[in-house]
C-alpha positions as CSV (number, residue, x, y, z in Angstrom):
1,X,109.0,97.1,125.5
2,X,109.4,96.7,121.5
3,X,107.7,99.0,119.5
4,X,104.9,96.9,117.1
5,X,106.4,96.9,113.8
6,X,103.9,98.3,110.9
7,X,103.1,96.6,108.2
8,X,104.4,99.7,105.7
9,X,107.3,100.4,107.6
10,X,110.3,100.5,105.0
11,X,108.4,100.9,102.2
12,X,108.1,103.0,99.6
13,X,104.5,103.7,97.4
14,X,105.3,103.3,93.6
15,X,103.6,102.8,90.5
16,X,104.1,100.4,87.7
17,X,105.0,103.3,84.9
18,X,103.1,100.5,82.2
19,X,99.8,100.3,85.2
20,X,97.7,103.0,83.0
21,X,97.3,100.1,80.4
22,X,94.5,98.2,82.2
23,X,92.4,100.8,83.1
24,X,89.8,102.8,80.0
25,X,90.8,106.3,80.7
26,X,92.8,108.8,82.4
27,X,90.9,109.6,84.9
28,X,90.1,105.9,86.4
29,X,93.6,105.6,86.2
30,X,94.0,109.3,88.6
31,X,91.3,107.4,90.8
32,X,93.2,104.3,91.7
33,X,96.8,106.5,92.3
34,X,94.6,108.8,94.2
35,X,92.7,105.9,96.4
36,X,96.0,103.8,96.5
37,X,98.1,107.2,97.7
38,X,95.8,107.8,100.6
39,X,95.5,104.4,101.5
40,X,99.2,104.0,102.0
41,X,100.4,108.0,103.5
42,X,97.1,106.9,106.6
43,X,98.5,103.5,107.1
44,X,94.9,102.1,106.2
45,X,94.3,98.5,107.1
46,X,90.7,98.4,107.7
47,X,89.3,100.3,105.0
48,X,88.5,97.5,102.1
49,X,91.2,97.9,99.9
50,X,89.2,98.0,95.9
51,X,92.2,96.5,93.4
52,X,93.5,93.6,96.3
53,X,89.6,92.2,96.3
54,X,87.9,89.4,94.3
55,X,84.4,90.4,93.7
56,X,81.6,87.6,91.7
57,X,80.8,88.8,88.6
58,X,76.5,89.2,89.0
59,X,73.7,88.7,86.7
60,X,75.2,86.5,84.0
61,X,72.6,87.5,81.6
62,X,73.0,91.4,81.7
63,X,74.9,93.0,79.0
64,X,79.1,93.5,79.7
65,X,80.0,95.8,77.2
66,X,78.9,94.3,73.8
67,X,77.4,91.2,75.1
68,X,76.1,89.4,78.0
69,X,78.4,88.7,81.0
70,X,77.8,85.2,80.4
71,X,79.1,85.1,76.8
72,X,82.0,87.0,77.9
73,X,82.9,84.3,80.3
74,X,82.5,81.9,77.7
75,X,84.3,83.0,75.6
76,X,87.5,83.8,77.7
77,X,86.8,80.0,79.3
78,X,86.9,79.2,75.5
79,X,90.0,80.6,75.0
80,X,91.4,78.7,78.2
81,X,90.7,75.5,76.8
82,X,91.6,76.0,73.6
83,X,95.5,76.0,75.2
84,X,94.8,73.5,77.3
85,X,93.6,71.1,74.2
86,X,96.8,72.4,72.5
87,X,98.6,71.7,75.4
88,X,97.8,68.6,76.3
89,X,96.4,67.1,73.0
90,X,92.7,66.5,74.8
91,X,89.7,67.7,73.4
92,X,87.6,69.4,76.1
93,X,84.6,71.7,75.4
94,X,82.9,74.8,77.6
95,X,79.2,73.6,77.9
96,X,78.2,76.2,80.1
97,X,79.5,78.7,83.1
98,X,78.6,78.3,86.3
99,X,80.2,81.7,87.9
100,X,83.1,84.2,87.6
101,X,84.8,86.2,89.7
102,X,86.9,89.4,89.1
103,X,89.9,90.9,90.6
104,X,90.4,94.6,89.2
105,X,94.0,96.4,89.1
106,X,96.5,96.5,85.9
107,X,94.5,94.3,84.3
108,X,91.4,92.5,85.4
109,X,91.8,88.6,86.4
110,X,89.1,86.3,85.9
111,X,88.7,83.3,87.7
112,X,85.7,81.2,86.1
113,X,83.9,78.2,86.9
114,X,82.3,76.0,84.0
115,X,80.9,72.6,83.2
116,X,82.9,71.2,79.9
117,X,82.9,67.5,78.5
118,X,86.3,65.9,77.8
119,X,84.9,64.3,74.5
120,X,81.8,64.5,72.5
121,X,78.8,63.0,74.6
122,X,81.2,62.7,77.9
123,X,80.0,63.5,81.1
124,X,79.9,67.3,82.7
125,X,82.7,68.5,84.7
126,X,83.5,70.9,86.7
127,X,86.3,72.8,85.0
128,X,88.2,76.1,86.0
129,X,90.2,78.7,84.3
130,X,92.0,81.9,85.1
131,X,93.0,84.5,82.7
132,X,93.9,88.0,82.5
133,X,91.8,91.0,79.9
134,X,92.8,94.3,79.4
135,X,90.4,97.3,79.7
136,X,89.9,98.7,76.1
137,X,91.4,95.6,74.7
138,X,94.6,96.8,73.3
139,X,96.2,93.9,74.9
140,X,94.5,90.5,74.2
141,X,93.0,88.7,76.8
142,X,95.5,85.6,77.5
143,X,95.1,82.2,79.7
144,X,97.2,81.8,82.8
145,X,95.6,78.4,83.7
146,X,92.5,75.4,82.9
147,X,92.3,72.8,84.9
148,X,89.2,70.6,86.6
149,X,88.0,71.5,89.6
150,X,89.6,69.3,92.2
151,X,86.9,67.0,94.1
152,X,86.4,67.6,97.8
153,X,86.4,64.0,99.2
């Protein structure tokens, strides 16, 4: 009989020395090491693991830090497109979000949902975007991708 393999065996926990960057303070930072730490040393699988987890980003009109969740969205979607337009030469424009989602660790990644028009007076479509802020925003926020939403048929 072979002994069931577990999934930690022959690793080794360690930290990103540059991981304190995406997190607002010291002691958030102590929090995840801490959570992380025990997590790994009790071989915890069930136990919902906080930084691997993609959580929806509620209540679109309630205020982020400065302004509304919504705006925030928009603005980082903005940002997205704006590469995108460079990238491709197109000239696509956020009209509204339709829902975020956030996955927190060394820095937070947002995955949004927005309607956008590919030229002035164009039709809505569904557009998505990930990209990639910084708590404390000493590192911009930058685009990863922006793309339309691909059509179930």
């Amino acid at each position: 009989m072979t002994k069931d393999k577990d999934s930690y065996d022959g690793y080794e926990l360690k930290f990103d020395p540059d991981g304190r960057e995406g997190f607002s303070s010291d002691k958030a930072y102590a929090e995840f090491r801490e959570y992380k730490t025990k997590a790994f040393k009790n071989r915890v699988k069930v136990l919902e693991d906080p930084f691997r987890s993609i959580y929806p980003i509620r209540d679109l009109d309630d205020l982020w830090t400065t302004t509304t969740k919504r705006q925030y969205l928009t603005d980082i979607a903005s940002l997205c497109v704006k590469k995108l337009n460079e990238e491709k030469g197109m000239s696509v424009e956020v009209v509204s979000i339709v829902r975020g989602n956030l996955k927190v660790g060394g820095g937070w990644k947002l995955y949004i949902t927005f309607m956008a028009r590919e030229y002035p007076g164009g039709p809505l479509l569904e557009y998505q975007t990930k990209a990639v802020d910084y708590a404390g925003h000493k590192i911009p926020p930058f685009p990863i991708l922006c793309r339309p939403a691909s059509s179930i048929s």
